[in-house]
PDB file of N, H, CA, C and O in Angstrom:
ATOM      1  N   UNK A   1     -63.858 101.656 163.269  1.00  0.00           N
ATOM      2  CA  UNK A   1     -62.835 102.192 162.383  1.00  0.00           C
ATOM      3  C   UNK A   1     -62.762 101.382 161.096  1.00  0.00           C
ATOM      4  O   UNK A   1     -62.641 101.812 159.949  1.00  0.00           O
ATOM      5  N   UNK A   2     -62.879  99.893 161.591  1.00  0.00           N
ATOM      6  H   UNK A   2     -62.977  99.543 162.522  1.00  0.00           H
ATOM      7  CA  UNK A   2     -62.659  99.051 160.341  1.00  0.00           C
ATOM      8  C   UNK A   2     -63.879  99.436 159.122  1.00  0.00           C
ATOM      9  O   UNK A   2     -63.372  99.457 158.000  1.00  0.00           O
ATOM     10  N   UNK A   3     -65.211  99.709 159.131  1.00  0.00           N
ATOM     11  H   UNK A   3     -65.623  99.693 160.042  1.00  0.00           H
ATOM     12  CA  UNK A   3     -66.687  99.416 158.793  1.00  0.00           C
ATOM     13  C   UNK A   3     -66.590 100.922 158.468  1.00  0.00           C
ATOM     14  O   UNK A   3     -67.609 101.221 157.847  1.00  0.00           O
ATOM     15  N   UNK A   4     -65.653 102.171 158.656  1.00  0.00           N
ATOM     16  H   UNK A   4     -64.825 101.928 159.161  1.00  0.00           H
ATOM     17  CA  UNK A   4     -65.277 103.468 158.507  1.00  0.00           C
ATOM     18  C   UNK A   4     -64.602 103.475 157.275  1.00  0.00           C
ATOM     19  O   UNK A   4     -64.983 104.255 156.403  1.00  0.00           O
ATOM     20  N   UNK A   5     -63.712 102.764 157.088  1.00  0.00           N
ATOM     21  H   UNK A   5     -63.402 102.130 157.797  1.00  0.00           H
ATOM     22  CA  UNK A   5     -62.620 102.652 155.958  1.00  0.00           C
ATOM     23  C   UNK A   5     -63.452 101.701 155.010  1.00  0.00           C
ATOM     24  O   UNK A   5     -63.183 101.931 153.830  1.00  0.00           O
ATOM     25  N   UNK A   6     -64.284 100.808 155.168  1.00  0.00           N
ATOM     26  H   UNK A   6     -64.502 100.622 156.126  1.00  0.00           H
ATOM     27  CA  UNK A   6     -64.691 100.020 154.023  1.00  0.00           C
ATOM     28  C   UNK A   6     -66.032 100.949 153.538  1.00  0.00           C
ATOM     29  O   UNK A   6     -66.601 100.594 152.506  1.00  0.00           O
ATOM     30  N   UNK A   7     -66.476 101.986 154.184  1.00  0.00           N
ATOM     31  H   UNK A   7     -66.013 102.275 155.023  1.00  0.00           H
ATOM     32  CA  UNK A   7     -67.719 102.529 153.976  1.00  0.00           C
ATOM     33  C   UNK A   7     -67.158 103.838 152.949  1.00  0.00           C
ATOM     34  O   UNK A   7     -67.870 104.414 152.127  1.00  0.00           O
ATOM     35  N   UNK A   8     -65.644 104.152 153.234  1.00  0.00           N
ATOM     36  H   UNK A   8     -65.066 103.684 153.902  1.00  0.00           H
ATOM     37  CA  UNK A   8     -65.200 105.200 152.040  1.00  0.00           C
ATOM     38  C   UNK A   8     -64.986 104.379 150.593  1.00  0.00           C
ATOM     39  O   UNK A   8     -65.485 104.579 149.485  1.00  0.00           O
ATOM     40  N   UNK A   9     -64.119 103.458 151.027  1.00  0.00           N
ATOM     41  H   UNK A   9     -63.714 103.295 151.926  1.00  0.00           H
ATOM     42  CA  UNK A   9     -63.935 102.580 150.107  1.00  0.00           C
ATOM     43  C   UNK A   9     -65.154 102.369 149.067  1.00  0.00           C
ATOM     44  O   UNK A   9     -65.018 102.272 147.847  1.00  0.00           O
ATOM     45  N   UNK A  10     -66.683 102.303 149.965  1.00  0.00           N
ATOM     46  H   UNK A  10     -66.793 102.382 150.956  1.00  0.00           H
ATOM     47  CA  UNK A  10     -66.889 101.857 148.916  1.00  0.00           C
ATOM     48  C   UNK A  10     -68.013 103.224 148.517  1.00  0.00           C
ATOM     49  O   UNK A  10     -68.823 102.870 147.660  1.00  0.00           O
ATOM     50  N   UNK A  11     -68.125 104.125 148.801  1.00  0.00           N
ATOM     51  H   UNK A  11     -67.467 104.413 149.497  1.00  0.00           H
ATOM     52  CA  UNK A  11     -68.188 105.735 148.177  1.00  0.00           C
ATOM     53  C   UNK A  11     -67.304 105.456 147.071  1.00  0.00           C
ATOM     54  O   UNK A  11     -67.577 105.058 145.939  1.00  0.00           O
ATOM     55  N   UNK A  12     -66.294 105.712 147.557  1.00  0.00           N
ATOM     56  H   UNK A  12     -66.073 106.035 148.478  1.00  0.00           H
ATOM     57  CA  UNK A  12     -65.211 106.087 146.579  1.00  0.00           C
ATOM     58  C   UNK A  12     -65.433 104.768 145.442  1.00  0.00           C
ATOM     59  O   UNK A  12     -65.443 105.202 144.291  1.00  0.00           O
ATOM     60  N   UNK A  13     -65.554 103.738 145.499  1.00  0.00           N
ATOM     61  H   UNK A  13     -65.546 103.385 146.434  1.00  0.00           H
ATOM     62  CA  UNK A  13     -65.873 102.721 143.839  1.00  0.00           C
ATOM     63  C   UNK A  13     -67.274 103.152 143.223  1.00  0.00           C
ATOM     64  O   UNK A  13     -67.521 102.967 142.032  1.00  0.00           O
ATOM     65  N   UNK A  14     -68.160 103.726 144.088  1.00  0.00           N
ATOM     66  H   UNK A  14     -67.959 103.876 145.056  1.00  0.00           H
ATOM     67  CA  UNK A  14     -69.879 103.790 143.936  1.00  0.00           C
ATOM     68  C   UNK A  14     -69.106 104.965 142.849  1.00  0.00           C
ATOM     69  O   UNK A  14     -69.072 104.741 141.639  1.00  0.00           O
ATOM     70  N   UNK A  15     -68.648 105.924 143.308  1.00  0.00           N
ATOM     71  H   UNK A  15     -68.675 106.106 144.291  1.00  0.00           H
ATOM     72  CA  UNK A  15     -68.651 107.220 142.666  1.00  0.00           C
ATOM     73  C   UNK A  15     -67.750 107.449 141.769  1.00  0.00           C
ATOM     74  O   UNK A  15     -67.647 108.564 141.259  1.00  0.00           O
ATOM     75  N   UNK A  16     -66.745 106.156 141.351  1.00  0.00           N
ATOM     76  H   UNK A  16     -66.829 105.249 141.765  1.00  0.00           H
ATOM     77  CA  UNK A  16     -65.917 106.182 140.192  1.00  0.00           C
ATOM     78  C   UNK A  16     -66.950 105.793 138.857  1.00  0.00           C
ATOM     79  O   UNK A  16     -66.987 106.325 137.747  1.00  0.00           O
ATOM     80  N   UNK A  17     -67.770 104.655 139.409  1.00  0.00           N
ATOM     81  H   UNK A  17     -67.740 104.223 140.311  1.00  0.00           H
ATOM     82  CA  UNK A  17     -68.394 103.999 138.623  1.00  0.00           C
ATOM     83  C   UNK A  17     -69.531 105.131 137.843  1.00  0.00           C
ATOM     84  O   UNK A  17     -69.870 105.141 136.660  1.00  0.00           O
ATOM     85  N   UNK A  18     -69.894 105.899 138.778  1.00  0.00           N
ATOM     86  H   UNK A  18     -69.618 105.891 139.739  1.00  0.00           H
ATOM     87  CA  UNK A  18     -71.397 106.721 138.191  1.00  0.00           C
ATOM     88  C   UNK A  18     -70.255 107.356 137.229  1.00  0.00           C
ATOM     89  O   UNK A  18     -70.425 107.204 136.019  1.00  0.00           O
ATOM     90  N   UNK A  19     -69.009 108.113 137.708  1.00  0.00           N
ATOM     91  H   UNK A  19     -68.870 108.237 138.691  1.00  0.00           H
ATOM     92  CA  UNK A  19     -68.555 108.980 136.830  1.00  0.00           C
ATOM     93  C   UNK A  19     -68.320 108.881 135.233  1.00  0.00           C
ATOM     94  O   UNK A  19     -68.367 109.702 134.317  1.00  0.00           O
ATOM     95  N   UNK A  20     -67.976 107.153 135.343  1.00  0.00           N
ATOM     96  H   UNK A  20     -67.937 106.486 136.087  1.00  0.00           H
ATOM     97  CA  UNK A  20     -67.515 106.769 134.479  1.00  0.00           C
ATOM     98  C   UNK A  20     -69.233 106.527 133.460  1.00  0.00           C
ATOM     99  O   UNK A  20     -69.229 106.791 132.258  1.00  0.00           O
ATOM    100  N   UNK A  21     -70.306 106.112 134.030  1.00  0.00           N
ATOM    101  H   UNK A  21     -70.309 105.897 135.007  1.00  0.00           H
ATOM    102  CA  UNK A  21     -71.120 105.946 133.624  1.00  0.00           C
ATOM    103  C   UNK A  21     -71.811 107.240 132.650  1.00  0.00           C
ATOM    104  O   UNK A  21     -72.268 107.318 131.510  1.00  0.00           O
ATOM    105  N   UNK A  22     -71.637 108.022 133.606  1.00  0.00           N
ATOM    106  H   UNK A  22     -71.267 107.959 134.533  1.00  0.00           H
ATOM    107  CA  UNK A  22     -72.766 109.112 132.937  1.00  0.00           C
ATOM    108  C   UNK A  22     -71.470 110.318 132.437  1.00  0.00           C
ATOM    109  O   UNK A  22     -72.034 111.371 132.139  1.00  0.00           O
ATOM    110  N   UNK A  23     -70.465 110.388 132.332  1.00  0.00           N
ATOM    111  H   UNK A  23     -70.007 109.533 132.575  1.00  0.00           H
ATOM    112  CA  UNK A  23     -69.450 111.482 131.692  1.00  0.00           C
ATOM    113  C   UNK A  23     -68.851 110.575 130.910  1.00  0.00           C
ATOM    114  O   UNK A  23     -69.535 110.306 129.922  1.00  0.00           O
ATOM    115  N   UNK A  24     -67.306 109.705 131.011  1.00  0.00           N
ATOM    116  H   UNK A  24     -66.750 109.924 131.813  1.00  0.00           H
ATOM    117  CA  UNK A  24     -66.506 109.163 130.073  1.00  0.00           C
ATOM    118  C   UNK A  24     -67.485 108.364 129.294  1.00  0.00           C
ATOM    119  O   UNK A  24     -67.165 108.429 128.107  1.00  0.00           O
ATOM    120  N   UNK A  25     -68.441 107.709 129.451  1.00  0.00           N
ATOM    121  H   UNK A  25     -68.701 107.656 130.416  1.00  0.00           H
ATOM    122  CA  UNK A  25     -69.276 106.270 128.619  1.00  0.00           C
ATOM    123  C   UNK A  25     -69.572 107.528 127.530  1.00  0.00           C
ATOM    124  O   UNK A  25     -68.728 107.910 126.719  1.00  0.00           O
ATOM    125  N   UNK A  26     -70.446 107.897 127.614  1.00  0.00           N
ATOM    126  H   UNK A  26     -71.132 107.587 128.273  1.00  0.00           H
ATOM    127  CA  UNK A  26     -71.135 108.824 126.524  1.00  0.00           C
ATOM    128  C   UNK A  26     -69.802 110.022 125.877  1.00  0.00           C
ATOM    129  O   UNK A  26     -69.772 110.212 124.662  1.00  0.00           O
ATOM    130  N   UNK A  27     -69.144 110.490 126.462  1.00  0.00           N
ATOM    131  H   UNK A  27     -69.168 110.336 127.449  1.00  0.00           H
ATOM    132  CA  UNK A  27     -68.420 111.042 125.247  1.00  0.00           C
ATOM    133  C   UNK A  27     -67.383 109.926 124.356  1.00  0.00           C
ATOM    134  O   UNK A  27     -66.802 110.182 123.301  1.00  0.00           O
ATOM    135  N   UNK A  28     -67.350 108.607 125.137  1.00  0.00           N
ATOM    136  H   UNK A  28     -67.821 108.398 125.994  1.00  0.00           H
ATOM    137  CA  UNK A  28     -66.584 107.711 124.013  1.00  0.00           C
ATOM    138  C   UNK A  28     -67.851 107.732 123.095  1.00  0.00           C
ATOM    139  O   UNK A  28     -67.859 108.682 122.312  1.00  0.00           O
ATOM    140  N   UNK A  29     -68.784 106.997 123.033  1.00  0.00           N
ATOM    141  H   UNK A  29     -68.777 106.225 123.669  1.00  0.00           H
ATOM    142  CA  UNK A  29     -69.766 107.187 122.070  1.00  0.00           C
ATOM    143  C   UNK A  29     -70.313 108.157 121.418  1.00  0.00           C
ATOM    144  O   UNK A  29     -70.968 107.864 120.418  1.00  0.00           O
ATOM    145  N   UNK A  30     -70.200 109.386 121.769  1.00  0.00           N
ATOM    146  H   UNK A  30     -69.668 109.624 122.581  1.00  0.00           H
ATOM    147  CA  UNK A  30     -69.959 110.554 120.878  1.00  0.00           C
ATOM    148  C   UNK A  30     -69.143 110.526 119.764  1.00  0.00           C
ATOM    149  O   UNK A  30     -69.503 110.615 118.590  1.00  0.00           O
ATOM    150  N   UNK A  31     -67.529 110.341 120.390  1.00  0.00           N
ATOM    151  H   UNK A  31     -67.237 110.268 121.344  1.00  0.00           H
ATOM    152  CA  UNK A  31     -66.553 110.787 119.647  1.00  0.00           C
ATOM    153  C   UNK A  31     -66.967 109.276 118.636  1.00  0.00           C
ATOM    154  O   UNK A  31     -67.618 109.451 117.606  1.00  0.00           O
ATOM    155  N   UNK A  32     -66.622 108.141 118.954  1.00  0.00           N
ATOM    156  H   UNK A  32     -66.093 107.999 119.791  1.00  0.00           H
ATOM    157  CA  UNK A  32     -67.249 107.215 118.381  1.00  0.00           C
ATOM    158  C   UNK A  32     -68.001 107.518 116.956  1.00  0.00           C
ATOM    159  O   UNK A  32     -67.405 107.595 115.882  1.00  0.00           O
ATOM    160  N   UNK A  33     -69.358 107.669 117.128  1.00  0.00           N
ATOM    161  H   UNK A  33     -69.842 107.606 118.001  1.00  0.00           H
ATOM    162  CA  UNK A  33     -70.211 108.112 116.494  1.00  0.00           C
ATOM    163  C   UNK A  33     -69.756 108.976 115.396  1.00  0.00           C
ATOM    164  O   UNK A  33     -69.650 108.572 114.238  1.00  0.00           O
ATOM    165  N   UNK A  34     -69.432 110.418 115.857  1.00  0.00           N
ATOM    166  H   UNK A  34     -69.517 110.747 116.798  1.00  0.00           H
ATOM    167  CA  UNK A  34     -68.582 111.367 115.013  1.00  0.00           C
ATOM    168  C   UNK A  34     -68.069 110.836 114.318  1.00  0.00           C
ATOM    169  O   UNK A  34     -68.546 110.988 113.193  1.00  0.00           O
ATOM    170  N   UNK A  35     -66.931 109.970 114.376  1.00  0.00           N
ATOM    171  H   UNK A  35     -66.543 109.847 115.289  1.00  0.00           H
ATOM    172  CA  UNK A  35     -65.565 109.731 113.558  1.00  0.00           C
ATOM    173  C   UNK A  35     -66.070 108.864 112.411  1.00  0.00           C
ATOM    174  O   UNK A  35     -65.623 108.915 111.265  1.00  0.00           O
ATOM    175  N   UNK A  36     -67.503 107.690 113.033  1.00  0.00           N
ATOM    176  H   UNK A  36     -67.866 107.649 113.963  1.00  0.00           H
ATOM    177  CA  UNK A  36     -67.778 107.032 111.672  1.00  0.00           C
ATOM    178  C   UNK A  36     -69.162 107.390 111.119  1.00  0.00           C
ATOM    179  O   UNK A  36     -70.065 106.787 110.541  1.00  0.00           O
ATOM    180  N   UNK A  37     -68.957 108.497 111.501  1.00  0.00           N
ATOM    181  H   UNK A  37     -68.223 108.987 111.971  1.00  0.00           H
ATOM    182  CA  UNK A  37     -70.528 109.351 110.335  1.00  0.00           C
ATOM    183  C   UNK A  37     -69.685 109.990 109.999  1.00  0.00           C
ATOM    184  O   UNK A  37     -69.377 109.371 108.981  1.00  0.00           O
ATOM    185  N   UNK A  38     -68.747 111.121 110.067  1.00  0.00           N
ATOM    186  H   UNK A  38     -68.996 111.624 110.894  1.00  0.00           H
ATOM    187  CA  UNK A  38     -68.290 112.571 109.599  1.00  0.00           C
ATOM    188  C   UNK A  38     -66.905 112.386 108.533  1.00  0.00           C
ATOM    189  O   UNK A  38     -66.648 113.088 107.555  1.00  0.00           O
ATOM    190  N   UNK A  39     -66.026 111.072 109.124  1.00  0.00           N
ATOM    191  H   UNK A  39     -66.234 110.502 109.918  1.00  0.00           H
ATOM    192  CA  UNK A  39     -65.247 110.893 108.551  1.00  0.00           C
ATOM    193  C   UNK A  39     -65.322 110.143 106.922  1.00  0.00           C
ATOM    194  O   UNK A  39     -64.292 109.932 106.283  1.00  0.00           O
ATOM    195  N   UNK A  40     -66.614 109.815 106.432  1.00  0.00           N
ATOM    196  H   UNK A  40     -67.451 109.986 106.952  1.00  0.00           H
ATOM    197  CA  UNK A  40     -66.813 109.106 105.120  1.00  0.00           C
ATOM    198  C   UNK A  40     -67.079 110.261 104.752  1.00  0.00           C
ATOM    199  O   UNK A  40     -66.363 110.448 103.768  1.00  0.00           O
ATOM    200  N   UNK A  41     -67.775 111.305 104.974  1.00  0.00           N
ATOM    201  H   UNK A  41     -68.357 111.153 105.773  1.00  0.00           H
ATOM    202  CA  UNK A  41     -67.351 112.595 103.981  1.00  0.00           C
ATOM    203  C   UNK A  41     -68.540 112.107 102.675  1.00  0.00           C
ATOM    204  O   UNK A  41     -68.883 112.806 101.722  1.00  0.00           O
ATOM    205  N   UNK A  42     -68.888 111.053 102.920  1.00  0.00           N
ATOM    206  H   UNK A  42     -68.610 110.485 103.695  1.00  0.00           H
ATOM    207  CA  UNK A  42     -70.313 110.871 101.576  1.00  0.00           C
ATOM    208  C   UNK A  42     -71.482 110.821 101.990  1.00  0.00           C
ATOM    209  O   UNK A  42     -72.178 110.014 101.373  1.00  0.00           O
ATOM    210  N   UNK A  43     -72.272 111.696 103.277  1.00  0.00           N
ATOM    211  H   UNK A  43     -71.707 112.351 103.778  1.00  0.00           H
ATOM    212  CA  UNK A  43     -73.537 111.802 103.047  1.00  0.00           C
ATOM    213  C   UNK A  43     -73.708 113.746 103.016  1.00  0.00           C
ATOM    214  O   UNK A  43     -72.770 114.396 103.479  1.00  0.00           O
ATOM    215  N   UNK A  44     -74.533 114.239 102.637  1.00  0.00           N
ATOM    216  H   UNK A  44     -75.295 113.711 102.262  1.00  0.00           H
ATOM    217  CA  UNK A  44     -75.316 115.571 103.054  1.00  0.00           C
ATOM    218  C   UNK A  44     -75.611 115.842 104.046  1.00  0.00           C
ATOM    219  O   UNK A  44     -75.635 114.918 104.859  1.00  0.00           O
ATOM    220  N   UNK A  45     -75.917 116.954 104.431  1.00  0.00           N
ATOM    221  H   UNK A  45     -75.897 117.705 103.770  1.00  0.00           H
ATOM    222  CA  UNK A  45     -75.519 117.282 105.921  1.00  0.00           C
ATOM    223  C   UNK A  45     -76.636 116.549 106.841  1.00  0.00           C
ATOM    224  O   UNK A  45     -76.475 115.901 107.876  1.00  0.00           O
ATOM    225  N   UNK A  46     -77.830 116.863 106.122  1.00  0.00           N
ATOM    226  H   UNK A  46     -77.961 117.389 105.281  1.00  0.00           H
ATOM    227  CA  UNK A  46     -79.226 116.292 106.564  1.00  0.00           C
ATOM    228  C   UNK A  46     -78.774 114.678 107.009  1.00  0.00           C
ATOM    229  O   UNK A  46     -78.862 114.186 108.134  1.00  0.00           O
ATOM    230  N   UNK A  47     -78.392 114.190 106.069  1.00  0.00           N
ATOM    231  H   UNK A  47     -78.320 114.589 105.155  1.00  0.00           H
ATOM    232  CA  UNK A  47     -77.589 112.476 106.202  1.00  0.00           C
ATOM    233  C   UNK A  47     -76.835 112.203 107.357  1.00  0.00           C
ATOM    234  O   UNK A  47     -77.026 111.281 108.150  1.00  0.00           O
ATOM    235  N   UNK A  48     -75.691 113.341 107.407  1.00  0.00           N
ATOM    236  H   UNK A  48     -75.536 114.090 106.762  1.00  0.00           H
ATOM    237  CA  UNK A  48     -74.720 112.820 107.756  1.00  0.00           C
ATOM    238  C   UNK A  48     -75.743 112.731 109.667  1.00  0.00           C
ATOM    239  O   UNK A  48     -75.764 111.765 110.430  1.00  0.00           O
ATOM    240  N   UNK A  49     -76.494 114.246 109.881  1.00  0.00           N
ATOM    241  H   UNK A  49     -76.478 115.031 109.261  1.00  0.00           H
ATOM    242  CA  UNK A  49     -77.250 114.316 110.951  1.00  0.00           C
ATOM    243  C   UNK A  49     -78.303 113.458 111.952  1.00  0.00           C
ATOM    244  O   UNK A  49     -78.706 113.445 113.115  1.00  0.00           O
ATOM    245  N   UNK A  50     -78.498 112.569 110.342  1.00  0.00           N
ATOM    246  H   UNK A  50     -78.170 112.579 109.397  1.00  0.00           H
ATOM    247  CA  UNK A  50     -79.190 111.465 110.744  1.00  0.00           C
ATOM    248  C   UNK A  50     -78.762 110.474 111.312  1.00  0.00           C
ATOM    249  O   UNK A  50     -79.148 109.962 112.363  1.00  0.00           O
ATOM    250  N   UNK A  51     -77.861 110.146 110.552  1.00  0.00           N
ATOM    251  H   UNK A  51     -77.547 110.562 109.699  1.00  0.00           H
ATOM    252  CA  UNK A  51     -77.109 108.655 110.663  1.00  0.00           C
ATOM    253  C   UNK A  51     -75.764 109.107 112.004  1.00  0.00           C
ATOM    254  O   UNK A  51     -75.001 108.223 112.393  1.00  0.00           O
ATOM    255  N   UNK A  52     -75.681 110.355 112.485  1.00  0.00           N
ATOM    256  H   UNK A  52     -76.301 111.073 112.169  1.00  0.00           H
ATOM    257  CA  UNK A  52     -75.104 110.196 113.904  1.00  0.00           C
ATOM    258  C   UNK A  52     -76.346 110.458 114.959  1.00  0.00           C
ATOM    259  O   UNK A  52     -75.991 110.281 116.124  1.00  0.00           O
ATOM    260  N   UNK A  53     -77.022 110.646 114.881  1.00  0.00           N
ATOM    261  H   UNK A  53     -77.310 110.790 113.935  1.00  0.00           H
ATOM    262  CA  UNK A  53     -78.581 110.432 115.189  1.00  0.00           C
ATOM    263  C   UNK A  53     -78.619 108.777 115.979  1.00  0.00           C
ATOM    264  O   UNK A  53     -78.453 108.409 117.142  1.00  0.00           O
ATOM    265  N   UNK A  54     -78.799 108.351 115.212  1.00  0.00           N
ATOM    266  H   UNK A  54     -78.933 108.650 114.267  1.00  0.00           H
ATOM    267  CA  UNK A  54     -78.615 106.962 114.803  1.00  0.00           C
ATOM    268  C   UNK A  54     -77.824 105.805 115.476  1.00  0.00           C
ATOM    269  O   UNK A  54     -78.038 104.674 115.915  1.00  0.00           O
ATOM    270  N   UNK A  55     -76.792 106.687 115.326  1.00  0.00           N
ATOM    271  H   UNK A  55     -76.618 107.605 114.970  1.00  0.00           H
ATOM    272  CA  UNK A  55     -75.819 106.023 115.624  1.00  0.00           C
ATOM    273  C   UNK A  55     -75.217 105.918 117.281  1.00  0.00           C
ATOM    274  O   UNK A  55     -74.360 105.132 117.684  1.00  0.00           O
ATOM    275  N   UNK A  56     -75.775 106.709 117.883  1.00  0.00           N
ATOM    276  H   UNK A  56     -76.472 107.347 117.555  1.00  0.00           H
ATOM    277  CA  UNK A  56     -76.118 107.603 119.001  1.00  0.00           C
ATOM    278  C   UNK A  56     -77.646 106.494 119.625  1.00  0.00           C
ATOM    279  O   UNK A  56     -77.467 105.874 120.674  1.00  0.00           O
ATOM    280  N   UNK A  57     -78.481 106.411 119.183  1.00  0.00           N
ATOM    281  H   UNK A  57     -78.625 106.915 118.331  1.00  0.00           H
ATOM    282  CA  UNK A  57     -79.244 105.636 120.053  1.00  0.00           C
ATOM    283  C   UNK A  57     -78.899 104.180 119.914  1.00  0.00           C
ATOM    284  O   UNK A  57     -78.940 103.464 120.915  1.00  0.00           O
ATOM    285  N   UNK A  58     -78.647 103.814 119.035  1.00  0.00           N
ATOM    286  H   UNK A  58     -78.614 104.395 118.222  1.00  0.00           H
ATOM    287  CA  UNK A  58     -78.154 102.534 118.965  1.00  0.00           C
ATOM    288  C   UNK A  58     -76.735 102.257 119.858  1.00  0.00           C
ATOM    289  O   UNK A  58     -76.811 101.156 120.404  1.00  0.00           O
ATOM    290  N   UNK A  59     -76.053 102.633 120.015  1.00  0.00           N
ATOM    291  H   UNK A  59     -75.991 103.527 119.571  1.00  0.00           H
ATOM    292  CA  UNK A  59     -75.148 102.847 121.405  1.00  0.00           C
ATOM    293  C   UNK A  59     -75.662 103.247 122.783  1.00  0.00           C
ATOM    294  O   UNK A  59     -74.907 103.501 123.722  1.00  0.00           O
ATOM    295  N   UNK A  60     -76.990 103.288 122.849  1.00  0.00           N
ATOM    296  H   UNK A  60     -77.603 103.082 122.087  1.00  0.00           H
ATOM    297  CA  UNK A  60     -78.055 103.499 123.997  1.00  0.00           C
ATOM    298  C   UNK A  60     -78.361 104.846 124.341  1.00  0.00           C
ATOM    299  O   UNK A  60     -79.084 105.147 125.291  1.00  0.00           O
ATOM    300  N   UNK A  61     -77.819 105.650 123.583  1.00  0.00           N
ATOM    301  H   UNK A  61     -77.231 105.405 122.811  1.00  0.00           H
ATOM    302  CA  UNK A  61     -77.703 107.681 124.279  1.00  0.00           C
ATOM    303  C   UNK A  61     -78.688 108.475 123.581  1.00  0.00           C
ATOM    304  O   UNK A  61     -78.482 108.978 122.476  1.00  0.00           O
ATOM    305  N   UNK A  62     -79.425 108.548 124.033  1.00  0.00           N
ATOM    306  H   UNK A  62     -79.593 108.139 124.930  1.00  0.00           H
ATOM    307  CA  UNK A  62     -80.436 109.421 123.070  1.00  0.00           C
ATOM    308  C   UNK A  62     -79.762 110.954 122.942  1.00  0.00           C
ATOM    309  O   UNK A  62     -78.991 111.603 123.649  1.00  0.00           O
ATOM    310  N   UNK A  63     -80.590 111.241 121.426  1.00  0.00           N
ATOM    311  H   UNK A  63     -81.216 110.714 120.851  1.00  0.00           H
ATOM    312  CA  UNK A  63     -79.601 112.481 120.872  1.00  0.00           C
ATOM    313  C   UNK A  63     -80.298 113.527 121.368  1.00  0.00           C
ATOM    314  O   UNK A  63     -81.527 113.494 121.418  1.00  0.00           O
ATOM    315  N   UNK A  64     -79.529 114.649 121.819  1.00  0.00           N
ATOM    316  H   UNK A  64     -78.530 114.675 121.778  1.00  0.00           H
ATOM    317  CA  UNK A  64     -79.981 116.039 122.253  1.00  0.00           C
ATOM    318  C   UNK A  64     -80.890 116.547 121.335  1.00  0.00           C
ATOM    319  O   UNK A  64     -80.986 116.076 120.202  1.00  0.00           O
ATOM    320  N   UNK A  65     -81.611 117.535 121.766  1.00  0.00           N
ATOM    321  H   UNK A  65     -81.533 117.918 122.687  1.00  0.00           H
ATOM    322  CA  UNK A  65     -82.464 118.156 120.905  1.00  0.00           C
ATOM    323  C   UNK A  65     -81.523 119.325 120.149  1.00  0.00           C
ATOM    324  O   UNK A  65     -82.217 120.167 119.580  1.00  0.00           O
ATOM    325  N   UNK A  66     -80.500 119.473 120.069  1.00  0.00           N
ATOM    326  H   UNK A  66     -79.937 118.789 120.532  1.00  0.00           H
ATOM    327  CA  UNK A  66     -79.710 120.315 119.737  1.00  0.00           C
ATOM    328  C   UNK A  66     -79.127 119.988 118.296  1.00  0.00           C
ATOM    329  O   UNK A  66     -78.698 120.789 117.466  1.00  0.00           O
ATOM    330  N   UNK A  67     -79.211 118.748 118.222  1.00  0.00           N
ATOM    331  H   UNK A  67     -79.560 118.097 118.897  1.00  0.00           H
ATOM    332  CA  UNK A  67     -79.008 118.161 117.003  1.00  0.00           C
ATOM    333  C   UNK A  67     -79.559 117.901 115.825  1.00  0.00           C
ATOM    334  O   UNK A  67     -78.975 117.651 114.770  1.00  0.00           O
ATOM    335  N   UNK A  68     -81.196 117.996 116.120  1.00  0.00           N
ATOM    336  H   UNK A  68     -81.670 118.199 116.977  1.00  0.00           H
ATOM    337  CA  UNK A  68     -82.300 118.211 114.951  1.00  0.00           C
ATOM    338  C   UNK A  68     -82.483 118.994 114.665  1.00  0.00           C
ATOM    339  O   UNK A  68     -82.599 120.087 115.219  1.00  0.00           O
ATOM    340  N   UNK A  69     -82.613 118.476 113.146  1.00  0.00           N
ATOM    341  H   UNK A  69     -82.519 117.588 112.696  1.00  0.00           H
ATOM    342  CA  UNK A  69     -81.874 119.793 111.462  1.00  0.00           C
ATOM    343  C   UNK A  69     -83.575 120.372 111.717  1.00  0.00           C
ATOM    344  O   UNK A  69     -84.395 119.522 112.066  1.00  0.00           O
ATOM    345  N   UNK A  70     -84.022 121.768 111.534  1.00  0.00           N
ATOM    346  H   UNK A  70     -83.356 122.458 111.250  1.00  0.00           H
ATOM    347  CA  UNK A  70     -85.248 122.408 111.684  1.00  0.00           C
ATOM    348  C   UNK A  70     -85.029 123.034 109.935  1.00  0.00           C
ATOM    349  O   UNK A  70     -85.666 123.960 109.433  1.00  0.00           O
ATOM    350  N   UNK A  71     -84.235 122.426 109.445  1.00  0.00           N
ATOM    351  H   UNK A  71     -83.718 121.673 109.853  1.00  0.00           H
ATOM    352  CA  UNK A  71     -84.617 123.516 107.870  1.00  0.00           C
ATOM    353  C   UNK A  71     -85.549 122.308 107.329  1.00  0.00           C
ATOM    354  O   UNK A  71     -86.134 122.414 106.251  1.00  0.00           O
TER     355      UNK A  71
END
C-alpha cells in the first residue's frame, strides 16, 4: 500500500513536470518573444518575422514552419 501511494505520487510529479515542460515553458516563450519583437513597432514585417524567429531559438524552441515569410 505504502510503495502504491509513493508510485502515484510520483506519476503524478513525473506528469506535472512534462506538462509544464512541453505546454506552459514554450507558450511563456512565445508570448515572451511576441511582446519584445511586435511591441517596438520598428521593424517590417519580414524583420519583425525574423527577429521572433530568433528570438524563439535562442530561448531553445525551434520556430514552426508556419512562420516562414514565402514572399
Amino acid at each position: 500500500m505504502k510503495y502504491k501511494k509513493l508510485f502515484i505520487l510520483i506519476i503524478i510529479i513525473v506528469g506535472t513536470l512534462l506538462f509544464y515542460w512541453y505546454e506552459i515553458r514554450p507558450s511563456n516563450i512565445r508570448k515572451s518573444c511576441e511582446y519584445q519583437v511586435f511591441s517596438k513597432n520598428r521593424y517590417s514585417d519580414t524583420d519583425s518575422n525574423n527577429s521572433y524567429r530568433q528570438c524563439l531559438i535562442r530561448n531553445g524552441l525551434s520556430p514552426e514552419s508556419i512562420f516562414v515569410n514565402t514572399e
